[in-house]
N, C-alpha and C positions, 0 to 999 in steps of 0.2 A: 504494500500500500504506500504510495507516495505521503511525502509529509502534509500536504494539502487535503486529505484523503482523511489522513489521522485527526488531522485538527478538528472536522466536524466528525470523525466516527468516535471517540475516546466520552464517553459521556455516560456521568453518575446519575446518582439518584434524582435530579430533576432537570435534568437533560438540557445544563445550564453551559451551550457547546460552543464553540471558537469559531468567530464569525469573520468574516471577509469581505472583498468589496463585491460591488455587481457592477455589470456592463450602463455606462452611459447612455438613455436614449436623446434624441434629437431633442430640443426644447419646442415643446407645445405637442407633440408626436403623439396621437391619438391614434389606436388600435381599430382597425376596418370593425364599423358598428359596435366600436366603443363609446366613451365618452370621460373626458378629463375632468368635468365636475365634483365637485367635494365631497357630494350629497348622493346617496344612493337610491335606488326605490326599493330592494330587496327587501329595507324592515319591515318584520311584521309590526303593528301600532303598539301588541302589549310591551308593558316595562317587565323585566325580569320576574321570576317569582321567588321565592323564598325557600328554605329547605322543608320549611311544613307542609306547602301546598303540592309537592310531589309536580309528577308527570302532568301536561297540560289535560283539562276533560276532552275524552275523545282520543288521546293519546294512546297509539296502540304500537309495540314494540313487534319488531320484525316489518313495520310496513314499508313498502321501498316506494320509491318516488322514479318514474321512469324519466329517462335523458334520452332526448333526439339524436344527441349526439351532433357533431359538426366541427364546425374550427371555431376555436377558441385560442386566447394568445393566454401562454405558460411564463414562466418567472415572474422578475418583480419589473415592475413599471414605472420607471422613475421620476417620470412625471408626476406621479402623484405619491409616490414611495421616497422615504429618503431615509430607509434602513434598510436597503439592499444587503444581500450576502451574497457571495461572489459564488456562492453555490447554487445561484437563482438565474446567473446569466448564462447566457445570453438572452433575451426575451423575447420568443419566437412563438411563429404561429405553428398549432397542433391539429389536425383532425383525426376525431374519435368517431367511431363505430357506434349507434344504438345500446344504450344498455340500463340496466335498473342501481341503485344506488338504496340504499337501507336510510330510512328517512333520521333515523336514530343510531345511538351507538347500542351495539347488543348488550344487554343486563344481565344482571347475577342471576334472575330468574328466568331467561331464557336460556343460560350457559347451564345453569342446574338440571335441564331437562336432559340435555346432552350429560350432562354428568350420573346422573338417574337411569339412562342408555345404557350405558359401561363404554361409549364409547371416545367421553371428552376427559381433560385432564388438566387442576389448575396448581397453582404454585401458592396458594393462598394459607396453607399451614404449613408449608415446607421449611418455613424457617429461611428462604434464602430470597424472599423478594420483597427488593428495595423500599421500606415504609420510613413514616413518619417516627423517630422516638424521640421527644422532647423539641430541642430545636434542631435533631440534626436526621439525616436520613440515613439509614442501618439496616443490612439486612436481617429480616424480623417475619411475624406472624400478623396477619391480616387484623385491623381493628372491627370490630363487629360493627362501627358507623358505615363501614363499606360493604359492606354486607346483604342492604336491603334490597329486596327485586328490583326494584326499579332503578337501583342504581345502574352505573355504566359496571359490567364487568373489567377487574385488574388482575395482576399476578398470573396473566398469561402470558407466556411465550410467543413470538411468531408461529412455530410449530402448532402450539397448541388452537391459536387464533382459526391457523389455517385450516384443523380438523372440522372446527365448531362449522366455520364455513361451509366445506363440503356436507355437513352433516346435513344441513337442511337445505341442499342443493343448490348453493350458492359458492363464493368465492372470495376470496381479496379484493379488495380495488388497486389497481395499476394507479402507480402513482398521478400519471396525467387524470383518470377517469377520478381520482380526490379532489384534485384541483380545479375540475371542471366543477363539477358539482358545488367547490367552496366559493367559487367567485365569477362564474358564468362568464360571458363571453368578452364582459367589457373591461377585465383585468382591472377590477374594483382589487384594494386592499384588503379589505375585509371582506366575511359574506355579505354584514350591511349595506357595504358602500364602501366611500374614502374618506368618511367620517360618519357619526364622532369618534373618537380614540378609544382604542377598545377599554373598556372597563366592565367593571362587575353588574351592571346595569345589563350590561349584552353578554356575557360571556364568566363561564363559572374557574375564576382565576385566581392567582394574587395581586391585588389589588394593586396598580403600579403608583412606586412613592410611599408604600406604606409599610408598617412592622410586620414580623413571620404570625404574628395572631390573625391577619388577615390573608391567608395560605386556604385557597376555595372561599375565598369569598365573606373568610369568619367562621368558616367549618372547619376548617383542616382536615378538610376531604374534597371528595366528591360530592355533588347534589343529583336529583334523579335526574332521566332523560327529560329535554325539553325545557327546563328548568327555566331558560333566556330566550322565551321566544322574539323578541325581537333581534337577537342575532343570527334570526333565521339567513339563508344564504337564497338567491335567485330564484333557485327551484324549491324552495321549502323544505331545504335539507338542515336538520337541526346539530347545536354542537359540533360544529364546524371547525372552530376556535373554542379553546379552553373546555374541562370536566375532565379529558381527557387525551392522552395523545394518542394517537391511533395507527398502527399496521398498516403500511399498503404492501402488496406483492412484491415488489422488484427490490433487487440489488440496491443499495446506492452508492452513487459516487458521485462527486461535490464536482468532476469535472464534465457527467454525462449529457447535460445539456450542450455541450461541444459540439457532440457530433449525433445528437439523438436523432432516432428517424421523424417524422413530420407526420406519420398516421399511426396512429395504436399503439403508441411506442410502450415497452414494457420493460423498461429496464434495462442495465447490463446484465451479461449473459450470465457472470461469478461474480462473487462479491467476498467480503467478510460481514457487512452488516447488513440487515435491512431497515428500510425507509420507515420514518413514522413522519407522521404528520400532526400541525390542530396544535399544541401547546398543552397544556392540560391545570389542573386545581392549584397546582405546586410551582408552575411556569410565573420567573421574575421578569425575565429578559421582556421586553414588549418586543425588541425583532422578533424572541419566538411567536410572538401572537397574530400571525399575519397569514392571508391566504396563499402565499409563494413559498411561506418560508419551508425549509427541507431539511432533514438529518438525518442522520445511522444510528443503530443501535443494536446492539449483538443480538442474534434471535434467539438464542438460548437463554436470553435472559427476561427476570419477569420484574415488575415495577408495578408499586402502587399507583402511578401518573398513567401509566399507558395499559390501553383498551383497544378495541375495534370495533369496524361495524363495519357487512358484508356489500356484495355487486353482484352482480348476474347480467350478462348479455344481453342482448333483445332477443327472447325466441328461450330464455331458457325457464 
């Protein structure tokens, strides 16, 4: 692995990783059936909810939100970005394939059915996945506030992420088909928009500018699925940004947008780490908090921050 490679794959318990620059775009350079506006329309009207009110009414886990699919422009946009990571450039256009997107991250009470199977498996008593213990993160045993169904599921591995996927005939999302679905076609910042700045209002984070008691938002967890509807994303994809950080399929490498292909791209071919995405409860950095932003992290390893939620084709 090159030292460029190391610098975003080497990342502990809050996946607080060494950032770089990104590619310059043209001044005023607006993306075909984009728009450089501050202001997004993807918000939904509500303000965030709280950790009592759970999941939104009507909120139903496993439902997936179908994508057309098409060209969409990938990395960060500097026009309205000005915390690029050099792992974001160059910022090019993509076309993707038809396919479905899990409107939510998958929960403890959907990964439990699969565990109830015999045929999923988590890291959540093992004792070796990355939690909370006081002010520092150690690897530990799962606190029971993570616990509850409708939270986002943690303490899985890639490996294991990818079972649960199969299991209910589904799959990973490719990192492009993340990104589409987080910031749709007009290379918005956010899923909101290109404002306001993400906060706990939109997105179940640490609070930026604030002390480790505000770690989720004043939980020191996780909150359930939906929790911030208004940082829904274009398509109504929730949790997008921050609750948790999420698995996509592919390799990563901080220099693959180099030479990616331009339709369906999936990745490099080998890796050492895979891609997550989204930021998650524990996430300080506001670069992590962004729809471009990208990183590695060993698959064999499990973490209280990071989750998933599946994809499926069109047709499957």
């Amino acid at each position: 692995m090159d030292r460029r490679s190391l610098c975003a794959a080497v990342t502990l318990a809050v996946l607080l990783l060494a950032g770089c620059v990104g590619r310059d775009v043209a001044e005023g350079e607006v993306p075909d059936g984009g728009t450089g506006s501050e202001d997004g329309s993807a918000a939904a009207d509500a303000a965030g909810q709280d950790a009592g009110q759970g999941c939104l009414p009507g909120c139903t886990p496993g439902e997936m939100v179908e994508m057309e699919g098409g060209e969409f422009w990938q990395g960060c946009f500097k026009t309205v970005d000005t915390e690029c990571d050099y792992s974001e450039d160059p910022y090019h256009k993509v076309t993707l394939s038809p396919y479905r997107i899990d409107k939510y991250e998958v929960t403890m009470g959907e990964f439990a059915k699969c565990i109830d199977a015999k045929v999923c498996a988590h890291r959540l008593d093992d004792g070796d996945c990355i939690v909370l213990s006081g002010t520092a993160f150690v690897p530990g045993i799962l606190e029971d506030s993570f616990r509850e169904p409708m939270r986002p599921v943690v303490c899985v591995d890639w490996h294991q992420a990818r079972a649960y996927c199969e299991w209910v005939g589904k799959r990973l999302p490719t990192e492009a088909e993340w990104e589409f679905a987080a910031r749709g076609s007009a290379g918005y910042k956010y899923p909101w928009g290109n404002s306001p700045k993400v906060s706990c209002e939109l997105a179940v984070i640490h609070e930026p500018g604030s002390g480790p008691e505000e770690l989720g938002c004043g939980t020191q967890g996780t909150l359930p699925i939906g929790s911030r509807p208004g940082g829904a994303s274009p398509s109504g994809v929730q949790d997008m940004i921050g609750n948790v950080w999420e698995w996509a399929a592919d390799w990563f490498d901080a220099s693959y947008y180099q030479n990616s292909p331009d339709t369906d791209p999936k990745g490099p071919a080998t890796g050492s780490v895979r891609t997550v995405r989204g930021g998650g409860w524990s996430t300080i950095s506001t670069q992590d908090l962004r729809a471009s932003n990208r990183h590695g992290y060993d698959p064999k390893g499990a973490n209280s921050s990071i989750g998933f939620r599946c994809a499926a084709s069109a047709g499957e």
